[in-house]
LODO-705189 format. One record per residue: residue number from 1; x, y, z of N, C-alpha, C, O in turn. Coordinates in pm, 1 decimal. Layout:
% residues N
+-----+----------+----------+----------+----------+----------+----------+----------+----------+----------+----------+----------+----------+
| seq |      n.x |      n.y |      n.z |     ca.x |     ca.y |     ca.z |      c.x |      c.y |      c.z |      o.x |      o.y |      o.z |
+-----+----------+----------+----------+----------+----------+----------+----------+----------+----------+----------+----------+----------+
| NUM |        X |        Y |        Z |        X |        Y |        Z |        X |        Y |        Z |        X |        Y |        Z |
...
+-----+----------+----------+----------+----------+----------+----------+----------+----------+----------+----------+----------+----------+
//
This chain:
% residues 62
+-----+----------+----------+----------+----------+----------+----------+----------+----------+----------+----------+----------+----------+
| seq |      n.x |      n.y |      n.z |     ca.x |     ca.y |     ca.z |      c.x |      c.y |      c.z |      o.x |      o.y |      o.z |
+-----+----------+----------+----------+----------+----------+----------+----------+----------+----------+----------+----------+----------+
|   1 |  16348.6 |   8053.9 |   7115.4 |  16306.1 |   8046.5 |   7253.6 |  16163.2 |   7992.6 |   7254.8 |  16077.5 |   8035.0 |   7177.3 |
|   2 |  16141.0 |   7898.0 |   7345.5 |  16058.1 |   7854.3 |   7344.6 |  15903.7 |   7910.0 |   7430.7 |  15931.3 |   8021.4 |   7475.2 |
|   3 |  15783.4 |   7880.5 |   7462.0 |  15693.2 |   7967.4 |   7483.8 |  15689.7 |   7956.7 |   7633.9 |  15680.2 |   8067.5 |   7686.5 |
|   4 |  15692.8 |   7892.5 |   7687.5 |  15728.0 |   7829.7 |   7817.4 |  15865.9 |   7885.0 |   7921.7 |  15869.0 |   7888.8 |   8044.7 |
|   5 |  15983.3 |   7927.8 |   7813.8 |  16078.8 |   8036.5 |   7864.6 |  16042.6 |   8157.4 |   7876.1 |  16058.2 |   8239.9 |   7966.2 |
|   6 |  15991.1 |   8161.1 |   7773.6 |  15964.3 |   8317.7 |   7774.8 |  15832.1 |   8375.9 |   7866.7 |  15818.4 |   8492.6 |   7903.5 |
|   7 |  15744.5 |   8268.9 |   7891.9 |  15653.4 |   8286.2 |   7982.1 |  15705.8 |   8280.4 |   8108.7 |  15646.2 |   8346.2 |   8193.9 |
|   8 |  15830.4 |   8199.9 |   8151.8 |  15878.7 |   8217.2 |   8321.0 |  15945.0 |   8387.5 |   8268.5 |  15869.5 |   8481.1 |   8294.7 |
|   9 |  16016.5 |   8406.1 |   8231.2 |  16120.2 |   8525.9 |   8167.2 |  15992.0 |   8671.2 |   8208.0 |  16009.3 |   8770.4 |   8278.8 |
|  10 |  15885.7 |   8633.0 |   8139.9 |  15782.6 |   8763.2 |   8155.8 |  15726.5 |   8792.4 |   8304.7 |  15699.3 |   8898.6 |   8360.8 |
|  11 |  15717.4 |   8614.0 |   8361.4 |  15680.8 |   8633.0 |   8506.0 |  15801.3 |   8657.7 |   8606.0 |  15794.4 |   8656.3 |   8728.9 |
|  12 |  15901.2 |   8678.3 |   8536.1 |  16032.2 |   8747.2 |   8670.0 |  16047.4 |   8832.9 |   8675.2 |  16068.3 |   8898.3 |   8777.4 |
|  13 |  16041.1 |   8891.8 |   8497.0 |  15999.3 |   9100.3 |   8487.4 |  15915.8 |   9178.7 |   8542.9 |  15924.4 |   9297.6 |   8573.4 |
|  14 |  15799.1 |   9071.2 |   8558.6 |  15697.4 |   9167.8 |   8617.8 |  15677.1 |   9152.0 |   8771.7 |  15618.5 |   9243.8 |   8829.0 |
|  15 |  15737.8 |   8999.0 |   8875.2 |  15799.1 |   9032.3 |   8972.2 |  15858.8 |   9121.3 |   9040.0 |  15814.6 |   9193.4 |   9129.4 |
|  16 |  15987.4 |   9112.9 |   8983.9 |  16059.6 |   9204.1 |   8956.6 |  16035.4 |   9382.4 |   8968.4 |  16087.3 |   9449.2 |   9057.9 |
|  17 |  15960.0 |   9431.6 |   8876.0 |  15925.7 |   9530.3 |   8846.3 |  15825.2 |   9575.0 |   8956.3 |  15809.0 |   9693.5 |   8985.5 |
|  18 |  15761.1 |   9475.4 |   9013.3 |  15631.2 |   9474.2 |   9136.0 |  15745.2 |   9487.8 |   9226.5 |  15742.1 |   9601.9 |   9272.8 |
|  19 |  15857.4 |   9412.7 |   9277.8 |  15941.8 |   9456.3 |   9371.3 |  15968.2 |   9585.6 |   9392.5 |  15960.0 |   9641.4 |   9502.0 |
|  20 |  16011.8 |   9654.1 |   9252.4 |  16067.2 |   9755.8 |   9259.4 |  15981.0 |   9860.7 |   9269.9 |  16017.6 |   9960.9 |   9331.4 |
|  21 |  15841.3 |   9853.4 |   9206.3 |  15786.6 |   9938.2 |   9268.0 |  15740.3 |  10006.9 |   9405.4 |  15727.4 |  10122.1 |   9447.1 |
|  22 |  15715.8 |   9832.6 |   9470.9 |  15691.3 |   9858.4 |   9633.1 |  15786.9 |   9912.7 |   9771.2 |  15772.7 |   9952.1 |   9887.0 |
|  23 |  15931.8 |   9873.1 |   9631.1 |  16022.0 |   9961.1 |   9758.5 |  16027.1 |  10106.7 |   9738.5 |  16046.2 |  10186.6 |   9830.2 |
|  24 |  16007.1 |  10142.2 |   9599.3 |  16001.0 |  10339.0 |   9591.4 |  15878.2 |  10359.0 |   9665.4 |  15898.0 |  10457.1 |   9737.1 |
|  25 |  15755.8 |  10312.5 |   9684.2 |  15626.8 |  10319.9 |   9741.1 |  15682.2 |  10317.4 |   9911.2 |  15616.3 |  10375.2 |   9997.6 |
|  26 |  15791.7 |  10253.9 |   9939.1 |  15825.7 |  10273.8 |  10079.6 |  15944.3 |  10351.9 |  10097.4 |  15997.6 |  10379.1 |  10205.0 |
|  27 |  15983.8 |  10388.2 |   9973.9 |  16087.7 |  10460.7 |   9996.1 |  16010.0 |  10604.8 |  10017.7 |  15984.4 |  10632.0 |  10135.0 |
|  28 |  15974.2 |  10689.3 |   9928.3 |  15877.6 |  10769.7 |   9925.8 |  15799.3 |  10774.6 |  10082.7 |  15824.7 |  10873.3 |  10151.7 |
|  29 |  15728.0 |  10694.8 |  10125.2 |  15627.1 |  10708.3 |  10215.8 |  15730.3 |  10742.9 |  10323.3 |  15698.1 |  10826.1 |  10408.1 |
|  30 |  15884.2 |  10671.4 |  10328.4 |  15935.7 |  10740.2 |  10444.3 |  16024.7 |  10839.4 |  10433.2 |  16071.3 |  10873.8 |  10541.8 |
|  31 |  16063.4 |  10895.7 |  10342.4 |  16073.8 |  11044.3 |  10269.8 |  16008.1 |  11163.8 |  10303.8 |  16057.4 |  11273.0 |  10331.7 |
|  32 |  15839.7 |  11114.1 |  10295.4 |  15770.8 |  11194.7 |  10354.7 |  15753.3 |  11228.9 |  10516.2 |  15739.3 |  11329.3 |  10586.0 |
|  33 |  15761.8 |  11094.8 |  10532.5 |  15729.3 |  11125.3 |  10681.7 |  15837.5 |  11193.7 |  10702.9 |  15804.4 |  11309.1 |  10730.1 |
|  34 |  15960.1 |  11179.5 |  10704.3 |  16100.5 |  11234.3 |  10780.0 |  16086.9 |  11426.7 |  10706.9 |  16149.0 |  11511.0 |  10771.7 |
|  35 |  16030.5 |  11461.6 |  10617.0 |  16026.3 |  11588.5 |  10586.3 |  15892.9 |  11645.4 |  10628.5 |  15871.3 |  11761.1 |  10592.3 |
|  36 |  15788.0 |  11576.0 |  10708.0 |  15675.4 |  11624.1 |  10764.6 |  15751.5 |  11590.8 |  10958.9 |  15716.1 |  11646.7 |  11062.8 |
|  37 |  15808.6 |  11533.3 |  10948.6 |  15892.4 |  11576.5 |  11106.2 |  15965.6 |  11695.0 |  11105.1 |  15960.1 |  11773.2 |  11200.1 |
|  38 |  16051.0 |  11720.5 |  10980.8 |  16136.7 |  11804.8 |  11019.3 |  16065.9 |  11953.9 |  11009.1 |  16094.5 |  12040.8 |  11091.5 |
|  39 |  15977.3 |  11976.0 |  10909.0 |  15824.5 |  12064.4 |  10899.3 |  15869.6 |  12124.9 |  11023.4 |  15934.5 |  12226.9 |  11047.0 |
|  40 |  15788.5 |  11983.5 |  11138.1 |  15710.2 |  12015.1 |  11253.9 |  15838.1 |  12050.0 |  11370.0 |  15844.3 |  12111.9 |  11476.3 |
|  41 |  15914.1 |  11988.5 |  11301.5 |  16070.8 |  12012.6 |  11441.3 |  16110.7 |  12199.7 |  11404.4 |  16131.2 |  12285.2 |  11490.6 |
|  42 |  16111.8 |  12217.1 |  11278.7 |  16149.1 |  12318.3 |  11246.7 |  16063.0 |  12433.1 |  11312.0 |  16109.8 |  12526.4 |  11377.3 |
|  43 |  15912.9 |  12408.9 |  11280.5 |  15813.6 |  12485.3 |  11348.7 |  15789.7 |  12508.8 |  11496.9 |  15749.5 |  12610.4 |  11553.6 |
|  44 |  15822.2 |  12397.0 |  11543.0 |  15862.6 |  12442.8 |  11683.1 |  15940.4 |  12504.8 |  11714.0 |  15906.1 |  12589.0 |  11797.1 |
|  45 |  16088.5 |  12505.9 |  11671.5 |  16175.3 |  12609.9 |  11738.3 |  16190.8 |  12753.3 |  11712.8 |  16269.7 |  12832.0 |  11765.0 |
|  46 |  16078.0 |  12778.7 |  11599.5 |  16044.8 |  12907.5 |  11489.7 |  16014.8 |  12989.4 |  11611.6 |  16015.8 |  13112.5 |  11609.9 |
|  47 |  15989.7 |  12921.0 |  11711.3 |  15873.6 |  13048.4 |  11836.6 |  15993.8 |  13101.6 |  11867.3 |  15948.6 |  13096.6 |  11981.7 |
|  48 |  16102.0 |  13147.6 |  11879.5 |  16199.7 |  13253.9 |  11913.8 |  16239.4 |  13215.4 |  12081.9 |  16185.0 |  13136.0 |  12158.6 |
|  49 |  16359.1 |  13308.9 |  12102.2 |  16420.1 |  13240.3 |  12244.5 |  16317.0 |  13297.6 |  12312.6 |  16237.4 |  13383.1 |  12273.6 |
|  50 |  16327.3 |  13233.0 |  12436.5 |  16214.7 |  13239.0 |  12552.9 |  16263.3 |  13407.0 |  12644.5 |  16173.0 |  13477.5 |  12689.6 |
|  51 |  16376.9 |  13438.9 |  12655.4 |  16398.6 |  13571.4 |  12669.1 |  16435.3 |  13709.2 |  12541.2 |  16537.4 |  13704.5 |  12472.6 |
|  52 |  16346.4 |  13807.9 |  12531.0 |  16307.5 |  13874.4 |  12434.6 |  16419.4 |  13956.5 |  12394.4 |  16423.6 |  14029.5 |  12295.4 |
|  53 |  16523.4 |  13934.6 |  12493.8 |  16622.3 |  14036.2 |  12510.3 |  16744.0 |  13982.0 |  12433.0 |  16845.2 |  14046.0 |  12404.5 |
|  54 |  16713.0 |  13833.6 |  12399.2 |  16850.1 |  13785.3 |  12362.7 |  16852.2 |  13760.9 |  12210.0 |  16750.4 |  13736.9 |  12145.3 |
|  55 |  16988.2 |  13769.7 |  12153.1 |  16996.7 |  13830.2 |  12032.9 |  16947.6 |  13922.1 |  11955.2 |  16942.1 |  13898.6 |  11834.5 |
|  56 |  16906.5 |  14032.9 |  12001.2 |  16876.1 |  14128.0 |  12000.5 |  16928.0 |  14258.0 |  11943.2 |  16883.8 |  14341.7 |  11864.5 |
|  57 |  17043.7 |  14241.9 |  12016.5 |  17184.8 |  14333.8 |  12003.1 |  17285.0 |  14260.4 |  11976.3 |  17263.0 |  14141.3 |  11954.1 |
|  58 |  17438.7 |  14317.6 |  11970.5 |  17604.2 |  14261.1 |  11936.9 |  17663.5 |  14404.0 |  12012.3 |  17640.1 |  14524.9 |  12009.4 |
|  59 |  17751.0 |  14313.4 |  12077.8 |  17853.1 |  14424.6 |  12123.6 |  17951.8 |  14437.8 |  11989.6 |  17970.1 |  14351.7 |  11903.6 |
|  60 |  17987.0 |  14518.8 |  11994.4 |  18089.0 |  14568.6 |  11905.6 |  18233.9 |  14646.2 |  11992.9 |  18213.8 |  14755.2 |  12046.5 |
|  61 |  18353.1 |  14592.3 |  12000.1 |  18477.5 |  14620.9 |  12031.4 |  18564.2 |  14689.0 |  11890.7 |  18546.2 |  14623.5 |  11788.0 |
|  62 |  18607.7 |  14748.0 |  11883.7 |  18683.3 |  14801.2 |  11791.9 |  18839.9 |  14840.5 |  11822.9 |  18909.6 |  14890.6 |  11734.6 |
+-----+----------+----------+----------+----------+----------+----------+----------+----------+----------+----------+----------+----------+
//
């Protein structure tokens, strides 16, 4: 192989490899965001029902 192949060959790997890094770098970044929404979705509904009375109790029939 000549030096000139192997020099395009090294510049498609490391293309390449730059591709792939920048999509885990966006894969990741929106990973995060969607588990810092759900954080905050989750934390909101943590405040309990708006009447104090409900679920509270269970009837029980026997």
């Amino acid at each position: 192989m000549d030096i000139a192949a192997m020099s395009i060959m090294v510049s498609q790997y490391k293309a390449q490899e730059s591709a792939g890094i920048l999509l885990m770098k966006k894969v990741m970044t929106s990973a995060r965001q969607d588990g810092d929404a759900l954080v905050e979705m989750v934390a909101q509904s943590a405040g309990g029902p708006v009447d104090p009375n409900l679920g509270s109790s269970i009837d029980e029939y026997v």
